[in-house]
Every structure is written in structure tokens, then in C-alpha cells.
Z-matrix of the N, CA and C atoms (Angstrom, degrees):
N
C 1 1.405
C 2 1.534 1 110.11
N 3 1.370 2 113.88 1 132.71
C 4 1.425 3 116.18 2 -175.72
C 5 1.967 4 115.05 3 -90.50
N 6 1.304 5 95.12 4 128.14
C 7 1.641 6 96.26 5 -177.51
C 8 1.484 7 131.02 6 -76.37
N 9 1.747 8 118.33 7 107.39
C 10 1.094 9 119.28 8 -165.46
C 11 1.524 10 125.26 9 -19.59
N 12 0.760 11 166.36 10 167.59
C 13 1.797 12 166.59 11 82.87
C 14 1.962 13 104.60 12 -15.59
N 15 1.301 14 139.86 13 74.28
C 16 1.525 15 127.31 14 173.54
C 17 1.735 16 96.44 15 -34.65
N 18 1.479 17 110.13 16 -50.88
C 19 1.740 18 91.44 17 -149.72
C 20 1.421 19 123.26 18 -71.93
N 21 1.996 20 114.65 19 -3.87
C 22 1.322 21 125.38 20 172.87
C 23 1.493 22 101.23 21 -77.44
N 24 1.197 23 137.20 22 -16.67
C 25 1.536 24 124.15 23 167.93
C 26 0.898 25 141.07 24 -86.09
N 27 1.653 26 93.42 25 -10.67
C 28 1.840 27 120.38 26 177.67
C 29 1.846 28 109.94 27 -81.35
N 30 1.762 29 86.42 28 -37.39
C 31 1.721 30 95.62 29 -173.05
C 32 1.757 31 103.21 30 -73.13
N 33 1.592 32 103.70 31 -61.47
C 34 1.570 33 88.92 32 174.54
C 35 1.347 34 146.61 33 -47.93
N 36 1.516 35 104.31 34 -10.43
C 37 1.588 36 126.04 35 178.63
C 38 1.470 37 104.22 36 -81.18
N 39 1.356 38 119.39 37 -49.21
C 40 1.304 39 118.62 38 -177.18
C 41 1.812 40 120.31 39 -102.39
N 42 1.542 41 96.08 40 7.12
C 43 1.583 42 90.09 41 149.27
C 44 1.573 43 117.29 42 -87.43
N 45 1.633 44 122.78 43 -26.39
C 46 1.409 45 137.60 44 175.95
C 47 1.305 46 105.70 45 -61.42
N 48 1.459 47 110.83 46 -29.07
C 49 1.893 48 106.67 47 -178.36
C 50 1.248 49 113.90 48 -83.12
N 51 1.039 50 108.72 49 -12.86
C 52 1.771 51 124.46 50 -148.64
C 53 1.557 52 85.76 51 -93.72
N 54 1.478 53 121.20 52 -61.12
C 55 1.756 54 133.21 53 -175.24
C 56 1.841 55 94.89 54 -56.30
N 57 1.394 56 116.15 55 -46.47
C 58 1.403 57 110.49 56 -179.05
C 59 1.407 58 112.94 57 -58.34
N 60 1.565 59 128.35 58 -43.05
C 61 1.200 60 112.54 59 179.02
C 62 1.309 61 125.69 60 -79.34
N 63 1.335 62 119.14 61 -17.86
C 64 1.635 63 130.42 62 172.00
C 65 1.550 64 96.37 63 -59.15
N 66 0.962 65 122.22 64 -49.75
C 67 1.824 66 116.57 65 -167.59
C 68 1.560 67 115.08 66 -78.41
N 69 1.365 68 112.01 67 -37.65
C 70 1.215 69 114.68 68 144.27
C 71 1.733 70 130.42 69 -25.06
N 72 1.356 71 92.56 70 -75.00
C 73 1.812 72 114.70 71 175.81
C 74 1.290 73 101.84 72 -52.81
N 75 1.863 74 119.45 73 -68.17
C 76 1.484 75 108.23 74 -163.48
C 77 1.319 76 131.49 75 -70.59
N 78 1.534 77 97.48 76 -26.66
C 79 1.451 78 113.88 77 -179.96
C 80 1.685 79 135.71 78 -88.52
N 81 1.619 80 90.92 79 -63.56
C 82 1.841 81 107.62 80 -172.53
C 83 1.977 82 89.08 81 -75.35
N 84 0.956 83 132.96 82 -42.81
C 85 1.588 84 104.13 83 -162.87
C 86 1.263 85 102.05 84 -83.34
N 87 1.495 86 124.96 85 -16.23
C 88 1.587 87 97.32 86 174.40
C 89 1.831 88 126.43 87 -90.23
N 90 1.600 89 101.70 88 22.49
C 91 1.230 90 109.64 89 -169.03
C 92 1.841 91 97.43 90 -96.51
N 93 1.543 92 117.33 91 109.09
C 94 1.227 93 103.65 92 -171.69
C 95 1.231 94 112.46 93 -68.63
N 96 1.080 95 124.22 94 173.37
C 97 2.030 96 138.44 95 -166.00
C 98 1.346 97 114.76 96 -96.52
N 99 1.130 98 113.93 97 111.63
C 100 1.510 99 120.99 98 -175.78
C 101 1.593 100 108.65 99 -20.45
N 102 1.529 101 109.59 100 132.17
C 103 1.752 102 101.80 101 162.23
C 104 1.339 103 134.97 102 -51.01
N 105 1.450 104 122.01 103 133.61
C 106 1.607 105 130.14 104 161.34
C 107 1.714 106 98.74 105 -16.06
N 108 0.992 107 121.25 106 138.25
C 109 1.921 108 120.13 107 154.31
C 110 1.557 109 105.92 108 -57.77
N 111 1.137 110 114.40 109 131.92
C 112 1.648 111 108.04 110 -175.68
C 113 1.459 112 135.03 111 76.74
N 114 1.516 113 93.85 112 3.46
C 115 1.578 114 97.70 113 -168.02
C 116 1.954 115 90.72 114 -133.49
N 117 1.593 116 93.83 115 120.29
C 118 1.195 117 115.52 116 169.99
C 119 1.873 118 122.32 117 -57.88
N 120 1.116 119 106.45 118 115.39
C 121 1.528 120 95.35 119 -174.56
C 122 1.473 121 110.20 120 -62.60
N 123 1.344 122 126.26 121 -51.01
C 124 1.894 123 113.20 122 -166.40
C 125 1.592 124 82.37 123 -129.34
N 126 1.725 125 100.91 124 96.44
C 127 2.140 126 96.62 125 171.42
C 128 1.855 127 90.77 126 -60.92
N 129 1.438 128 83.44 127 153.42
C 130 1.871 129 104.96 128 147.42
C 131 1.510 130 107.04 129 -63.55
N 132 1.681 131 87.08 130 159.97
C 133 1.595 132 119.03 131 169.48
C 134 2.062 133 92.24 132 -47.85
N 135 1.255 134 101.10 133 155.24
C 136 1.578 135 118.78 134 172.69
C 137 1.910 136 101.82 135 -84.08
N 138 1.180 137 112.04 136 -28.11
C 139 1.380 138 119.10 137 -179.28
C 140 1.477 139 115.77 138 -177.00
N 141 1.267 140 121.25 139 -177.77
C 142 1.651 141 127.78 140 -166.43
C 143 1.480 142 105.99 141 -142.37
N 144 1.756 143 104.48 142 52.93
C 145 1.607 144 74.39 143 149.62
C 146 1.832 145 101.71 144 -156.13
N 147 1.294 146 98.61 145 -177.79
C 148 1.756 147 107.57 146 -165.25
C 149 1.824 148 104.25 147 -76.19
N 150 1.429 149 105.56 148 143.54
C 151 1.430 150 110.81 149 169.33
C 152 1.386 151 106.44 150 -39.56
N 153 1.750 152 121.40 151 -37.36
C 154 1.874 153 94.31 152 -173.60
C 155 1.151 154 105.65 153 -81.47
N 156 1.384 155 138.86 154 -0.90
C 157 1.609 156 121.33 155 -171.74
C 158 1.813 157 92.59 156 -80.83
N 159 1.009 158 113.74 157 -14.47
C 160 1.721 159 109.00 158 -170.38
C 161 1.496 160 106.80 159 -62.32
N 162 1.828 161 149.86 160 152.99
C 163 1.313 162 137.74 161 -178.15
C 164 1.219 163 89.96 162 -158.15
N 165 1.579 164 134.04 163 -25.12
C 166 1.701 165 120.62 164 165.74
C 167 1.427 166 100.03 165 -121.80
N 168 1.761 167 92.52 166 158.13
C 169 1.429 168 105.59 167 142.96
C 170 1.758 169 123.46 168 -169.31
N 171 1.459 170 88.31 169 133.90
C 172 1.908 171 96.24 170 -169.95
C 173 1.692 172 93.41 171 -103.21
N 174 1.285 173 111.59 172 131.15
C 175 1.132 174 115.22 173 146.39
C 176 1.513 175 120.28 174 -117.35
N 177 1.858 176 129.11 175 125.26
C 178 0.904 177 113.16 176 -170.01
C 179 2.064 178 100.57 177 -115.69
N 180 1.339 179 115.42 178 137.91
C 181 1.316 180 107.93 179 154.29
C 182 1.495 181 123.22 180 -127.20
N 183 1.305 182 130.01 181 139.61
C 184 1.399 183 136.70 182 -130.90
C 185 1.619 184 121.24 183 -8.45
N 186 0.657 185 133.49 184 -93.11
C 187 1.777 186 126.43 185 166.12
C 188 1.803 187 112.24 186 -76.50
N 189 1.132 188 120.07 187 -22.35
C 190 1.606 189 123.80 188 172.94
C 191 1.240 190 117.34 189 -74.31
N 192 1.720 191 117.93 190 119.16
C 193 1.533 192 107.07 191 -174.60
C 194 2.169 193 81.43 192 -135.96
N 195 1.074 194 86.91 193 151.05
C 196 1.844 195 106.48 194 169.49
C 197 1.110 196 102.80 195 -137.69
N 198 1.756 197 120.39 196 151.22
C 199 1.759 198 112.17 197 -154.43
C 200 1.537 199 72.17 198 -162.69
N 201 1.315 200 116.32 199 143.85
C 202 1.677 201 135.43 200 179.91
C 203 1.450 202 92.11 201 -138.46
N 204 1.174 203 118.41 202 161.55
C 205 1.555 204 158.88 203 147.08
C 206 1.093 205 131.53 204 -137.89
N 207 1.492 206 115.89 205 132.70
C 208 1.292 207 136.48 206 -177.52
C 209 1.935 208 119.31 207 -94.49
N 210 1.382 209 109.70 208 117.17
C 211 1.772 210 103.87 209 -171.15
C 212 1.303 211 80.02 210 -110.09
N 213 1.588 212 128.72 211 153.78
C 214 1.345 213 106.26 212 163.07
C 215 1.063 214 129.62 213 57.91
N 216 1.667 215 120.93 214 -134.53
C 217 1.670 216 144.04 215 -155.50
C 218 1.696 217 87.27 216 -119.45
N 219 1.545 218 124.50 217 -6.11
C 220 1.073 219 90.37 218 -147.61
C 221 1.906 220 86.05 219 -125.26
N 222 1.152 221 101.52 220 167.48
C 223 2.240 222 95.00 221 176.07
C 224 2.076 223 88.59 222 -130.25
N 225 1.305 224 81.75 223 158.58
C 226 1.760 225 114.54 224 179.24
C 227 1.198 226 103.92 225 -131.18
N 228 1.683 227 112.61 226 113.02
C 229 1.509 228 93.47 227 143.44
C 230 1.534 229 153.18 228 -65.68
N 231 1.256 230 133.97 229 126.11
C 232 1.656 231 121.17 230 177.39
C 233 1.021 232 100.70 231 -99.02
N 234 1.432 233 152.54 232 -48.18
C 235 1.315 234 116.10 233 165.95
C 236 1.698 235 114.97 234 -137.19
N 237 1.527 236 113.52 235 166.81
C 238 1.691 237 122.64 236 32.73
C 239 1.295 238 117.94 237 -81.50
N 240 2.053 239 117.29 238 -2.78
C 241 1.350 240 103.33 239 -174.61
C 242 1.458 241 78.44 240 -146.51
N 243 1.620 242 104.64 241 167.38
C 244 1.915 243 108.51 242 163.93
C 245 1.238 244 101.68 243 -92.38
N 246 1.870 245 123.76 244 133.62
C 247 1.066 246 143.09 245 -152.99
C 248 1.688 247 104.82 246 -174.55
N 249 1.035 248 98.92 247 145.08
C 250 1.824 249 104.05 248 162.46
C 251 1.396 250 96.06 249 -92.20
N 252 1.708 251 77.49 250 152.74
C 253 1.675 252 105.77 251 -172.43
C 254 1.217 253 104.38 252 -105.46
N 255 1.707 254 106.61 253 175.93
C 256 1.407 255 124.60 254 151.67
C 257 1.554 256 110.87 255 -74.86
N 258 1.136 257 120.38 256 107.62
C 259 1.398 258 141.05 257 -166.48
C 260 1.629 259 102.64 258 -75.94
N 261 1.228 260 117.13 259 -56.14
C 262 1.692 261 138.20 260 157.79
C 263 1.356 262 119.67 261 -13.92
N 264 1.958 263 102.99 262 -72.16
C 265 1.225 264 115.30 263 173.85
C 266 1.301 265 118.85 264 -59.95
N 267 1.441 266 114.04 265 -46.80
C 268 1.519 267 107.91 266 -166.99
C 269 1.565 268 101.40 267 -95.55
N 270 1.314 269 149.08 268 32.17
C 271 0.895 270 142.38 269 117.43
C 272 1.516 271 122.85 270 -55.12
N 273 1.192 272 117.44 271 -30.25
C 274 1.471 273 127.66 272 -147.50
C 275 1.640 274 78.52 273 -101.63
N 276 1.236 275 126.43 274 -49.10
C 277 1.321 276 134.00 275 -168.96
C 278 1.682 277 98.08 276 -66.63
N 279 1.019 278 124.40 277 -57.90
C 280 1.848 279 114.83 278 -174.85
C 281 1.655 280 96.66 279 -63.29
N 282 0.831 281 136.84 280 -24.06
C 283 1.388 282 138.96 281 -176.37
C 284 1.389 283 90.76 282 -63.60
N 285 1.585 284 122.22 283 -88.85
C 286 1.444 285 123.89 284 -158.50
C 287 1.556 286 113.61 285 -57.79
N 288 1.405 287 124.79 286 -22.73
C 289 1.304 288 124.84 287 164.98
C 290 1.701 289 107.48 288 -60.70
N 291 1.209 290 132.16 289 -78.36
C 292 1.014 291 118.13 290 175.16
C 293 1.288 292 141.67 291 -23.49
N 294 1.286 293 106.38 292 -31.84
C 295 1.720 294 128.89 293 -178.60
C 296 1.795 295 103.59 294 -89.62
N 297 1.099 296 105.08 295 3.13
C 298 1.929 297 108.10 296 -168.41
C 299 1.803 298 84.11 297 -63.58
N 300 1.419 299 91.99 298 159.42
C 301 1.485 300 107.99 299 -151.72
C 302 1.636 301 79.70 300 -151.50
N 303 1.465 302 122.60 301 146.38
C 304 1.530 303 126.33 302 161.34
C 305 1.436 304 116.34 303 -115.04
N 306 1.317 305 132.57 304 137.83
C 307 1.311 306 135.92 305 -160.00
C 308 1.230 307 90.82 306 -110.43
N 309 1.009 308 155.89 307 24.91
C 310 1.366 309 159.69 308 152.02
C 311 1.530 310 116.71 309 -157.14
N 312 1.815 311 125.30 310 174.82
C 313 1.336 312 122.46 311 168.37
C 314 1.225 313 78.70 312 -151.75
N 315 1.440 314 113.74 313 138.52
C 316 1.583 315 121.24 314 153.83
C 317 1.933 316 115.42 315 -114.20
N 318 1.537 317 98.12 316 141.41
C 319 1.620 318 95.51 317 -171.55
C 320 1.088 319 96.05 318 -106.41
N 321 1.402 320 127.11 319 179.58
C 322 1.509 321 131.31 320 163.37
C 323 1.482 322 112.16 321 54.72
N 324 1.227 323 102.93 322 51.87
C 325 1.760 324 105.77 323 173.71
C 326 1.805 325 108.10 324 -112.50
N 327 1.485 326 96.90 325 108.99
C 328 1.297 327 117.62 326 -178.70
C 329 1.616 328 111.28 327 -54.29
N 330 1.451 329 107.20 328 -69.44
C 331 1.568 330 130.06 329 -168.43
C 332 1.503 331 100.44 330 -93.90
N 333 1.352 332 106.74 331 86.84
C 334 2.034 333 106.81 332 164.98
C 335 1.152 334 99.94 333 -63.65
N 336 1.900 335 142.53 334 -11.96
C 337 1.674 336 114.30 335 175.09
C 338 1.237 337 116.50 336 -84.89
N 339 1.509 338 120.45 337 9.38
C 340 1.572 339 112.97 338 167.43
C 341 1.382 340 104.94 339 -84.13
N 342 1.406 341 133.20 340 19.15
C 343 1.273 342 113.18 341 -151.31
C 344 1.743 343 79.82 342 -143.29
N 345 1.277 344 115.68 343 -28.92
C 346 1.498 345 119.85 344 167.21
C 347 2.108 346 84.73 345 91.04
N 348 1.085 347 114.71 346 56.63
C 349 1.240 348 145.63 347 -171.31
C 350 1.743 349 120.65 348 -129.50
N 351 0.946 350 111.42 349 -26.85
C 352 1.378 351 121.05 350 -170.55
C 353 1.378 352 100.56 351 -100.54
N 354 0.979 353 129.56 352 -25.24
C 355 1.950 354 137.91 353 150.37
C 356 1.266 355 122.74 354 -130.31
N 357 1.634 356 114.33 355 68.19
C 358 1.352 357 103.77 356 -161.57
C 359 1.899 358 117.27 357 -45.57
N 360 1.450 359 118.14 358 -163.68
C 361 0.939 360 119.39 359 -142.08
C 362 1.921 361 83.98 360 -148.20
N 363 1.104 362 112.83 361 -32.14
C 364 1.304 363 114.11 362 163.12
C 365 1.936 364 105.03 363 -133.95
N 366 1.130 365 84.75 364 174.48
C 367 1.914 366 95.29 365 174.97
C 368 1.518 367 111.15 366 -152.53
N 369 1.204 368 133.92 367 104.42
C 370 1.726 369 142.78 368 165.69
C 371 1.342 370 122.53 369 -75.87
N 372 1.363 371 128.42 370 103.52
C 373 1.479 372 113.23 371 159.04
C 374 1.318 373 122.39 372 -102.27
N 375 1.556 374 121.06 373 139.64
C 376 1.245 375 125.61 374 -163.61
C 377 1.131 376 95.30 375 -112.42
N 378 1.401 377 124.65 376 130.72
C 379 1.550 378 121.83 377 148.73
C 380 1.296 379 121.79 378 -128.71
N 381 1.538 380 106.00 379 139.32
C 382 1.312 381 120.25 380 -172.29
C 383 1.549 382 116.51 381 -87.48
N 384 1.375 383 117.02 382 -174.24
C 385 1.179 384 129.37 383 -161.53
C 386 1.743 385 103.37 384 -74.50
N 387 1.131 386 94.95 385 -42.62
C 388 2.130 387 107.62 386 -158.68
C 389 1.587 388 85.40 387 -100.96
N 390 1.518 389 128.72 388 23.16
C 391 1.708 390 123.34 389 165.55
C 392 1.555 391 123.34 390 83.69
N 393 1.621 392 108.78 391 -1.43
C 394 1.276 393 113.38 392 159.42
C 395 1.380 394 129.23 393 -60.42
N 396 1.428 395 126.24 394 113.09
C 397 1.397 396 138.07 395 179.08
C 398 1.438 397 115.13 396 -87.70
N 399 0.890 398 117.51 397 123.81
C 400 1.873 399 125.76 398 -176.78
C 401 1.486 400 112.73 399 -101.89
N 402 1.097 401 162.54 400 43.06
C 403 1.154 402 169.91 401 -107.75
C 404 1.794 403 89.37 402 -107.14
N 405 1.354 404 124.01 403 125.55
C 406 1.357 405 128.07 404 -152.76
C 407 2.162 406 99.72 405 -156.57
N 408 1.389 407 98.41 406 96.05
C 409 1.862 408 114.91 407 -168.06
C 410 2.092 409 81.30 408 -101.71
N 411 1.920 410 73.79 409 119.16
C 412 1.774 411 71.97 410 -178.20
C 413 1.650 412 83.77 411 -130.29
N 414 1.568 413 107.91 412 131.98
C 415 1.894 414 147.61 413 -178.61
C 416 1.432 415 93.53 414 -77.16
N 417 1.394 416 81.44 415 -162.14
C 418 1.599 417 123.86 416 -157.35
C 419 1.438 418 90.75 417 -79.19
N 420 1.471 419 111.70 418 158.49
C 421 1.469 420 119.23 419 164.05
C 422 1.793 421 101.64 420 -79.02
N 423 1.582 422 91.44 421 166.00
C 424 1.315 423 93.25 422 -173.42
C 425 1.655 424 94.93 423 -86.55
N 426 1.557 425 111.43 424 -176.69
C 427 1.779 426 143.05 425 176.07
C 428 2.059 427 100.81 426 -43.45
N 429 1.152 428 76.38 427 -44.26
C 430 1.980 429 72.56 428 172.88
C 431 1.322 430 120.23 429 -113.50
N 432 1.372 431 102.91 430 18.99
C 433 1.899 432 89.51 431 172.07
C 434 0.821 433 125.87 432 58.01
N 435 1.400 434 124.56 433 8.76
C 436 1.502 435 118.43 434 156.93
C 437 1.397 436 132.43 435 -120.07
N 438 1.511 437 103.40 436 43.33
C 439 1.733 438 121.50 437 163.46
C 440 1.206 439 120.64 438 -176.55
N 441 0.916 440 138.22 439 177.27
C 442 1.701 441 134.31 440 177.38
C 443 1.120 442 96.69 441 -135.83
N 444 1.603 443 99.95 442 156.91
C 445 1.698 444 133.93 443 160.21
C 446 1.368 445 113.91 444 -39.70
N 447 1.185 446 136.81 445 133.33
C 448 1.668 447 128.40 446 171.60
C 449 1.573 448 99.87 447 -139.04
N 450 1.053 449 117.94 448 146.85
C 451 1.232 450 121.07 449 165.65
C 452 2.148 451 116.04 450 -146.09
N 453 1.147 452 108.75 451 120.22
C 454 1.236 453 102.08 452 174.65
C 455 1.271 454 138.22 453 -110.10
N 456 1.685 455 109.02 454 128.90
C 457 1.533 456 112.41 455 -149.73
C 458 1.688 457 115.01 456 -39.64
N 459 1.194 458 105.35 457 128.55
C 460 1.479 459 121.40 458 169.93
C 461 1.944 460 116.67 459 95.64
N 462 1.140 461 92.64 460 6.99
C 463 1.742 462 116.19 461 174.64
C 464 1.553 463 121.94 462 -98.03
N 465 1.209 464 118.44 463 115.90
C 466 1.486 465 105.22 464 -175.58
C 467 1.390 466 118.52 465 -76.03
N 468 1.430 467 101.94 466 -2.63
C 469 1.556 468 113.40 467 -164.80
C 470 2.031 469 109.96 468 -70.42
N 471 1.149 470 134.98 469 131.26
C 472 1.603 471 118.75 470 127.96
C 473 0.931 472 144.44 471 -91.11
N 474 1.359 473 117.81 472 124.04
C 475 1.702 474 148.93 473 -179.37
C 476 1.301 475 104.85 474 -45.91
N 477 1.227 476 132.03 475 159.08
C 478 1.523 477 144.58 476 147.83
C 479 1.587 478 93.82 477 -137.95
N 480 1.948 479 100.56 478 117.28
C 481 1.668 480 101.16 479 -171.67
C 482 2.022 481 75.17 480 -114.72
N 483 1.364 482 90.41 481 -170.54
C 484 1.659 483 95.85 482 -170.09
C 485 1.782 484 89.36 483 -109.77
N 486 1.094 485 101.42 484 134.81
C 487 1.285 486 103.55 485 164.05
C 488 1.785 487 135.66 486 -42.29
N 489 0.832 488 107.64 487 -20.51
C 490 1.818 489 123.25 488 159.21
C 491 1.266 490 115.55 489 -69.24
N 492 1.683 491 110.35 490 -45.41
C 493 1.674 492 97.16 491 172.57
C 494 1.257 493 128.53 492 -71.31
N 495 1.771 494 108.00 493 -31.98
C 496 1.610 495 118.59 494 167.16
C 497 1.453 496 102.94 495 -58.66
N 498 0.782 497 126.15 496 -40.52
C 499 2.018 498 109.64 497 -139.34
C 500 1.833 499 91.70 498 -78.66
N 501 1.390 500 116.97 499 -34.09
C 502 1.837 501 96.96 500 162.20
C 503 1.266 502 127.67 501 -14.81
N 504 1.629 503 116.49 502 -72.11
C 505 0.950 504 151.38 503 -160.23
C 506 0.978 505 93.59 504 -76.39
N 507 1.473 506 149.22 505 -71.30
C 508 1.580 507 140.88 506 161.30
C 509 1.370 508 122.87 507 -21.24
N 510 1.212 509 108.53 508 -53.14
C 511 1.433 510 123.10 509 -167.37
C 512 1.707 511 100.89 510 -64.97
N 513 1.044 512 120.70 511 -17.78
C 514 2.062 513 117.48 512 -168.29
C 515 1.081 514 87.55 513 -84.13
N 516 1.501 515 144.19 514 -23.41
C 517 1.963 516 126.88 515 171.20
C 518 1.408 517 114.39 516 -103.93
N 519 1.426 518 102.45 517 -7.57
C 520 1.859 519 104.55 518 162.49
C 521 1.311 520 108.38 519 -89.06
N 522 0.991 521 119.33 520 -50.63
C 523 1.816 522 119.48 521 -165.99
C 524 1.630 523 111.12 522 -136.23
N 525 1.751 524 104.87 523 78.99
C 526 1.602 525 116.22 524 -162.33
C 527 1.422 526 104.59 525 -59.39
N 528 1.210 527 118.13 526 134.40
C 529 1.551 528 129.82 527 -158.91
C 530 1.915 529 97.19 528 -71.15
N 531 0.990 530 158.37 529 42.32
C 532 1.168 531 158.43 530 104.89
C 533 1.191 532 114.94 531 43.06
N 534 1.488 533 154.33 532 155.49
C 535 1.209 534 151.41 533 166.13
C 536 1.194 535 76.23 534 -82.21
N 537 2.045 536 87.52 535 157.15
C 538 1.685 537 116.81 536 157.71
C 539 1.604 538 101.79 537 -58.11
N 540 1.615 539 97.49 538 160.42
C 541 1.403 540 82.68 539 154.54
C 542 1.420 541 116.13 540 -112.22
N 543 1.348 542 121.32 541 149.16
C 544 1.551 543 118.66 542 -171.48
C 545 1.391 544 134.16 543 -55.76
N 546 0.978 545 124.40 544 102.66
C 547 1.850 546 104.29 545 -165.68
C 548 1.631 547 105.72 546 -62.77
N 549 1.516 548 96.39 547 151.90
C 550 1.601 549 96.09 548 -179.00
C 551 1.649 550 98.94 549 -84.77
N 552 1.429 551 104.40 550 -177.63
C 553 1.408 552 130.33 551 -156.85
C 554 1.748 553 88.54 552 -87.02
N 555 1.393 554 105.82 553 160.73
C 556 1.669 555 101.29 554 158.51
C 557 1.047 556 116.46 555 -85.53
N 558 1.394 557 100.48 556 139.52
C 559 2.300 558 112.63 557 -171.52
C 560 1.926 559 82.05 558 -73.50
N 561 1.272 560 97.44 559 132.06
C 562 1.332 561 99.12 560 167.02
C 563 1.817 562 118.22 561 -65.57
N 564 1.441 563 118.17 562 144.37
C 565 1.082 564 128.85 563 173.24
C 566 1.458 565 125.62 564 -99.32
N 567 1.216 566 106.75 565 118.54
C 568 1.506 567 110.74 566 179.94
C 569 1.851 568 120.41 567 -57.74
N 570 1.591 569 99.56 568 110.43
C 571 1.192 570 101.07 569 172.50
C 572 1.469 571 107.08 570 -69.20
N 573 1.611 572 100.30 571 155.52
C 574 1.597 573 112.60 572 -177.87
C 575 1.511 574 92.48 573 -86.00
N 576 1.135 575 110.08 574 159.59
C 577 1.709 576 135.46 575 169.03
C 578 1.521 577 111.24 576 -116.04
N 579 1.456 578 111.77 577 144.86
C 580 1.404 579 115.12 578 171.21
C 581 1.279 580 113.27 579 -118.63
């Protein structure tokens, strides 16, 4: 009778593990995972057009509304008061709205008040240059706080935007875009003489 070899059973075991984890690696993890039911794998853009076509914007939350306009290069606030703006910011601000991007789409959503949708909690109107109005009811944040509900008027779809792209739009009735104020010049100082 011939006497086994232990270390040929050790090697063939862990060349068999070795082929198991390669197929593993090359294969099963790059196979993505069936979609959520109801949940769109890559949503569309929310809309198509450039920060300069943008010339209004109202954001209202429950009795608080802030409202900008754009003439030119330059934006005005109308409300809560008529005022010149920071022209800067809300350039920079129609910019990043335009670029809003959704990290999710959900279809087939029965109950918009799980979503804090069924009375939103804020309301955006966008208007564009050529008179397109975007009417934009933005919910509840989601389970991890890091996006909210969006829904835009006449879309059955819900949005998940990231909380960075909302809080712009928040921020014009928290912190009304205002001109800087100018720093003054330095009062000249009298050099001493000897």
C-alpha cells in the first residue's frame, strides 16, 4: 500500500479555494444587483437647462418666501423686501441648481406623505429665460439624512437630491443673499518724523 503525500491534499484544497475566489472577484461582484421594485436604476436629469437661462427664483417655506431676479449680470431681490443682491452668490446659486442631479428616482409611489410630499415642507419656482416655470415641492429628508424627497410639478417620479444641492435653495430664506458689505479703505496713519 502506497503512503499518502498530507501536503498534496493541503495544496489541492487551496488551489480549489484560490479558483473559488478568482471567480468570485472576476465575476459575481461585478454583476450589479437586481433593482429595488420601484426604484429606477440611473433617474434622468430633473431638467435641461444652463444656470444662465435661470432669471427667477421664489423659494417659499410655510409663511417664509425669498424671491430673486436676474436683469442682465446682475439679480435683485423682491422679496421678503426689494433690495440688491449678492449678484456673486446667486450666480453661483442658478449655476448649482441647474446642475441638480438625483441619486435616486422612485416610481409607483402611492402615499407622497411618507415622503413629506403630500404637504411639502418647502416649494421652488424656477423661471427661465424663454418663460419656462419649473415648480419644484421639496419633502422630508430621507432615513439617513443625506437627501431629500423632490418631486417636480407634473412628474410622477420621486427624486432623492443630496442635501448640498437643496440647502442653496433653503439657504435664500435662512440667510437672504444681501450684498457684501464693502470694507472701507485704511484711514491712513501718520508716520512719526524725527
Amino acid at each position: 500500500m502506497t503512503q499518502r503525500k498530507p501536503w498534496i491534499t493541503t495544496l489541492a484544497l487551496v488551489g480549489v479555494a484560490a479558483l473559488l475566489a478568482a471567480y468570485i472577484f472576476l465575476v459575481e461582484a461585478k454583476r450589479e444587483p437586481p433593482p429595488e421594485e420601484g426604484v429606477m436604476p440611473t433617474p434622468a436629469p430633473l431638467w435641461e437647462f444652463e444656470g444662465g437661462d435661470l432669471v427667477e427664483i421664489t423659494v417659499t417655506r410655510r409663511e417664509q418666501t425669498a424671491a430673486v431676479e436676474r436683469s442682465g449680470d446682475s439679480w435683485r431681490m423682491t422679496a421678503p423686501e426689494a433690495s440688491e443682491a449678492d449678484s456673486n452668490r446667486l450666480s453661483g446659486l442658478a449655476f448649482q441648481v441647474a446642475a441638480i442631479k438625483p441619486t435616486r428616482a422612485l416610481a409607483d409611489v402611492d402615499d407622497l406623505s411618507a415622503y413629506g410630499l403630500e404637504e411639502p415642507e418647502v416649494q421652488a419656482t424656477l423661471v427661465l429665460s424663454d418663460g419656462t416655470t419649473i415648480n419644484l415641492n421639496v419633502g422630508a429628508e430621507n432615513p439617513r439624512r443625506t437627501a431629500r424627497y423632490v418631486q417636480v410639478e407634473g412628474d410622477s417620479l420621486v427624486y432623492l437630491i443630496t442635501l448640498t444641492d437643496v440647502d442653496g435653495l433653503l439657504r435664500l430664506i435662512d440667510e437672504p443673499p444681501y450684498p457684501p458689505t464693502p470694507t472701507p479703505p485704511p484711514s491712513p496713519v501718520a508716520t512719526p518724523t524725527s
